[in-house]
N, C-alpha and C positions, 0 to 999 in steps of 0.2 A: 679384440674378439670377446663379446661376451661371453658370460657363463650359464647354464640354463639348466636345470635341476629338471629332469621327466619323471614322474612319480604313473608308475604304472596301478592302473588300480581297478584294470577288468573290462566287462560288457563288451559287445557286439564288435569292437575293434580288438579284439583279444580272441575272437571266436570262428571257427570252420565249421565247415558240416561234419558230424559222423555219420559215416556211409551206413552202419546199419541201424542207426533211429533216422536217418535220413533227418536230422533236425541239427542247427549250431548249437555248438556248445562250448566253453573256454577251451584252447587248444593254445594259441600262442603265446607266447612269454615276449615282455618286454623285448630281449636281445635281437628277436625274431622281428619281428614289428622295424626296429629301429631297423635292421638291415635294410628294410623296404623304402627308407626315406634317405632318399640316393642325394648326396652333394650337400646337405646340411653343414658340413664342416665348414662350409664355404662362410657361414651364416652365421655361426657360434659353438662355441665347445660344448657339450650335450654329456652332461654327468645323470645316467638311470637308474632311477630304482624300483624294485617292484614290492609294491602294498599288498596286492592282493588282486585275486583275479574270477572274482563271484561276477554272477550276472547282477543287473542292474534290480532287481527287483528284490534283490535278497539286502539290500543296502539296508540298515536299520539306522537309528538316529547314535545309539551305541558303537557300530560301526563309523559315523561321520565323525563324532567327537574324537573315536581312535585316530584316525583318516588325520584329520585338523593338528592332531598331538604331534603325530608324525612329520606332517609339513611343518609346522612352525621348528620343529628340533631340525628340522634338514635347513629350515631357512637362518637359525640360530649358527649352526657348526659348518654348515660348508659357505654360506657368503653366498651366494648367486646372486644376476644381475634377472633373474626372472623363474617362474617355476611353473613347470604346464602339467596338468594331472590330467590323466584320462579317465573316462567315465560311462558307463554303462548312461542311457539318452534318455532313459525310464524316468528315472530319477535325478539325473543330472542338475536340475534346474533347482532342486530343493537342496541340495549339497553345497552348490556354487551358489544359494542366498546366504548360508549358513554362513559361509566363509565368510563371504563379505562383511557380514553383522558382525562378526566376531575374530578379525585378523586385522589387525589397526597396520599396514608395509605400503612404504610405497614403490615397492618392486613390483611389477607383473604377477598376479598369480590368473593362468589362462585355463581352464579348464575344455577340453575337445574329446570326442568319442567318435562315431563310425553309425551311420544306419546300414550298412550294409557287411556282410560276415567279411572274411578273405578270402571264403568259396565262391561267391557272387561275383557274378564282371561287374568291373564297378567301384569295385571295393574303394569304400574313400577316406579310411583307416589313416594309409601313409600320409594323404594329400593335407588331409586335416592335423595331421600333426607335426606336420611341415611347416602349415600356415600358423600354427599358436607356437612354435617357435620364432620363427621368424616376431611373431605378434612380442611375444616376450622377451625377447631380446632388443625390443626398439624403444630406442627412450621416450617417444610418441606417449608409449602405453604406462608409464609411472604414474601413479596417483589417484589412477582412474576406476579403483576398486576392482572388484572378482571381472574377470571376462568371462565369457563364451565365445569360443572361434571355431565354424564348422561350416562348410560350405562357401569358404571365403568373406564372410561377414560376420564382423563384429558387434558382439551385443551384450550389455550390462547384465551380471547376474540381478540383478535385482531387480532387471527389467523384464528380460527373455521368458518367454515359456514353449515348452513342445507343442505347437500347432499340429501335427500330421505323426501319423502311425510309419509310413514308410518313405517319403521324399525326402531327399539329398537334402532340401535348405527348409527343413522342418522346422528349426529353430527360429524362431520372428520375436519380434517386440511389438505388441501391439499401437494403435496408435502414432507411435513415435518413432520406429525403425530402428534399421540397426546405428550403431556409434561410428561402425569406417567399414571397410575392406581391407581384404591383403589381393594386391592387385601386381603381378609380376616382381615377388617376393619383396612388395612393401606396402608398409602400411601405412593407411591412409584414412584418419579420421576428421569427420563432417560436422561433428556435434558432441558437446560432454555433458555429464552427468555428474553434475556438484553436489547433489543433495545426498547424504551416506549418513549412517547413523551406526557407530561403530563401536560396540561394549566386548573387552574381553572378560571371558566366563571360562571357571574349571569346571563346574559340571551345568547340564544343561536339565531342566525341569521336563516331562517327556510325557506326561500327562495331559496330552493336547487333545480335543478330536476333531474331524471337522463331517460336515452333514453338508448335504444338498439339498436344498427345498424344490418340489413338486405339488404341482395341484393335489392340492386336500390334503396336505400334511398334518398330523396331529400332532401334540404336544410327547407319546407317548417316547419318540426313541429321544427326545430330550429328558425326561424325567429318567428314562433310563441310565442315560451317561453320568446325568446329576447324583445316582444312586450310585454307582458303582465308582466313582470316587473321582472322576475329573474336575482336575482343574480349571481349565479352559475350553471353550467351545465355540468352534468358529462354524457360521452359518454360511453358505451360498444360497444368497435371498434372490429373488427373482429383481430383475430389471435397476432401479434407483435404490434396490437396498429394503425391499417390501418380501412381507412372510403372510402365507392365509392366516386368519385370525385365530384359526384352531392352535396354533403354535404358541400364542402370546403368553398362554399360561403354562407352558414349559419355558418359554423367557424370563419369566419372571420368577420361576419356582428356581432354576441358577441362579438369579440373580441376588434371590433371596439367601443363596447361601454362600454369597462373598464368589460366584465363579464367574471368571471371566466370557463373556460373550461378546464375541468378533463378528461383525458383519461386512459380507463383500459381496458382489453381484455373480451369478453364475455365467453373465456375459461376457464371450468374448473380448471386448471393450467398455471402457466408459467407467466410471467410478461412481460408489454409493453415494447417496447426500439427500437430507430431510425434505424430498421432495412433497411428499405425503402426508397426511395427518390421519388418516383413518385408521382404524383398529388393523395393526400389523404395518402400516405404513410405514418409512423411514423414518418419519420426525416423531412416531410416536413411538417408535422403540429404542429412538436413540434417548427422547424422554425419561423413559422406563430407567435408559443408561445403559445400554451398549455402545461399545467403541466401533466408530468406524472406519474400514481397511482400505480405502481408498479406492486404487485401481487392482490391490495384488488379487492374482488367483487365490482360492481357498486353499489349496497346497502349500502356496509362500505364506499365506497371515498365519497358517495353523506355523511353522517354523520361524515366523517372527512372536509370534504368542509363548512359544515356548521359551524364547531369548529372552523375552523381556520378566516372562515370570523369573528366569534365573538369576534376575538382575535386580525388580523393583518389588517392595513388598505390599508399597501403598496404592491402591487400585489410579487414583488420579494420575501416578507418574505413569502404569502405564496406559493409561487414554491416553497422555501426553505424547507418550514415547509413538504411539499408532497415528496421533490426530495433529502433529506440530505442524502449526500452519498452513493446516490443509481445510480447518472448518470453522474457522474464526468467527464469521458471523453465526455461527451456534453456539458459541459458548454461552452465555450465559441462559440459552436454555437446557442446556445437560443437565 
C-alpha cells in the first residue's frame, strides 16, 4: 500500500455557496473533502494536511515559495510514495510550473482542484482527487515531473494551461495533449516528457512583469516598468513572435539597461522564431537580443524568468537556460 501525502491548499474544491452573498466562498476543510472520496483506502494510505485555504487568485509568488517550503519538508520527514496538492484553477498552472522548475523527486507530485463548488451538481472536487491519488501512488508516474490530473487526464505542469472559464476538462496541453488518463482507477500513460529543466532556489527574484501586445502599442508602458525598477519583462507578441514598431524603442531602452526581455506569442498555439526581419519582427528583435520562449504562455515564461534570474547572473546563461536547443540555427545571429 502506498503512502500519499494530500496537501490541502484552497480554491473552488474547498468552496460552497453562502446563502446570503449567494456567491462561493472557502467553507470546507481538508477532513471534509476527504470524507467525500469514498474507498480510497482500497488505493493507498492517504496522510492530509491543510496549507491553507484562500481562493486561487489571492496566490502570490510569496505564497508559492511558502507553499514549495512546506511540501519539500513533508516530503523530507514523512517519506511518501507520492504527494497531491490542491489548487485553486486560476492559478494552478503557474504554481504547478514553479514546482516543477525547482523540486529535483522522483515521486509524484500531482497537483488537482475542482471547477465546480460543492454547492453545484456536479461537484468534481472528490472525483479529481481520487484520480491524482490514484495518479500518485502508481509507479507509472515517477520521474515524470509536476502533473496535473483533473477531469481524468493527465497533463505536464510545464505543459498544461487553463483553456476555459467553466468546463470540467478545462485543463488541455496545447498541441500535444494530455500524458495519459486515469481510466477505471488506473493510470494509463501514451507519451512522456523528458525535457525538465530543474534548479533548486531559496529565494525566488519576483520582479517579473509580463504585457500583452495589441495593435498600436507604444513603447510607453515599456519604459514605464523599465523605470520603476523591473527586472524582467516578458512580451506576448503577436503571431511568430512580432511587436508594432512603436514598441522597439521600449525594447531596446530595457535592453539598454541590462533587463531581461522574454518573448512568446499571444497564440493559443505554435511557438516564437525569427520568422521576420522587419522593424518589430521576430529576427530583428531577437537581433536587438531578446530571448525567446518558445511555445510557454506569457504567465509560465514570466515564472520561468523569475527562476532563472534567482539562479544565473550572466545574461547569456539565461538565453541559454530559455533557448537550449530550441533555436540553434540562430545562434550565431543573437
Amino acid at each position: 500500500m502506498k503512502k500519499i501525502v494530500v496537501i490541502f491548499n484552497g480554491g473552488t474544491i474547498s468552496m460552497k455557496v453562502d446563502p446570503k452573498i449567494k456567491a462561493a466562498v472557502p467553507s470546507l476543510t481538508g477532513e471534509e473533502i476527504m470524507h467525500m472520496v469514498t474507498g480510497i483506502e482500497k488505493h493507498a494510505e492517504v496522510i492530509s494536511y491543510n496549507f491553507s485555504s484562500f481562493p486561487s487568485p489571492h496566490m502570490t509568488m510569496e505564497k508559492m515559495m511558502d507553499l514549495r517550503k512546506f511540501t519539500l519538508n513533508i516530503i523530507k520527514e514523512d517519506k511518501p510514495d507520492g504527494v497531491v496538492i490542491t489548487h485553486g484553477t486560476d492559478t494552478l498552472e503557474e504554481t504547478a510550473f514553479l514546482f516543477d522548475l525547482t523540486i529535483d523527486t522522483q515521486i509524484p507530485i500531482v497537483f488537482t482542484g475542482a471547477m465546480r463548488s460543492g454547492s453545484e451538481l456536479g461537484y468534481d472536487g472528490p472525483s479529481n482527487l481520487a484520480q491524482s491519488i490514484v495518479t500518485a501512488s502508481s509507479a507509472e508516474s515517477r520521474n515524470r515531473g509536476v502533473l496535473v490530473c483533473l477531469n481524468g487526464e493527465l497533463n505536464a505542469a510545464q505543459e498544461v494551461t487553463k483553456t476555459n472559464s467553466l468546463s470540467l476538462n478545462a485543463f488541455r496541453t496545447p498541441s500535444f495533449g494530455p500524458l495519459g488518463i486515469v481510466d477505471n482507477n488506473r493510470v494509463i500513460y501514451y507519451r512522456s516528457n523528458d525535457v525538465r529543466q530543474v534548479h533548486n532556489i531559496e529565494q525566488l527574484v519576483t520582479d517579473v512583469d509580463l504585457i500583452k501586445t495589441v495593435a498600436g502599442m507604444d513603447s510607453s508602458y515599456l519604459k514605464f516598468l523599465v523605470d520603476k525598477g523591473s527586472k524582467g519583462i516578458v512580451i506576448e507578441a503577436f503571431g511568430r513572435g512580432n511587436v508594432p514598431p512603436q514598441m522597439v524603442e521600449g525594447i531596446r531602452y530595457a535592453l539598454s539597461r541590462n533587463i531581461h526581455v522574454v518573448i512568446v506569442s499571444r497564440c493559443y498555439e505554435g511557438r516564437v522564431y525569427g520568422s521576420y526581419g522587419y522593424e518589430g519582427g521576430g529576427k530583428h528583435l531577437r537581433n536587438m537580443g531578446v530571448i525567446f520562449g518558445d511555445s510557454l504562455p506569457g504567465q509560465k515564461a514570466r515564472i520561468k524568468l523569475m527562476v532563472a534570474l534567482s539562479i544565473y547572473k550572466d545574461p547569456l546563461d539565461v538565453r541559454e537556460w530559455f533557448e537550449k536547443d530550441l533555436y540553434l540555427e540562430d545562434t550565431d545571429n543573437a
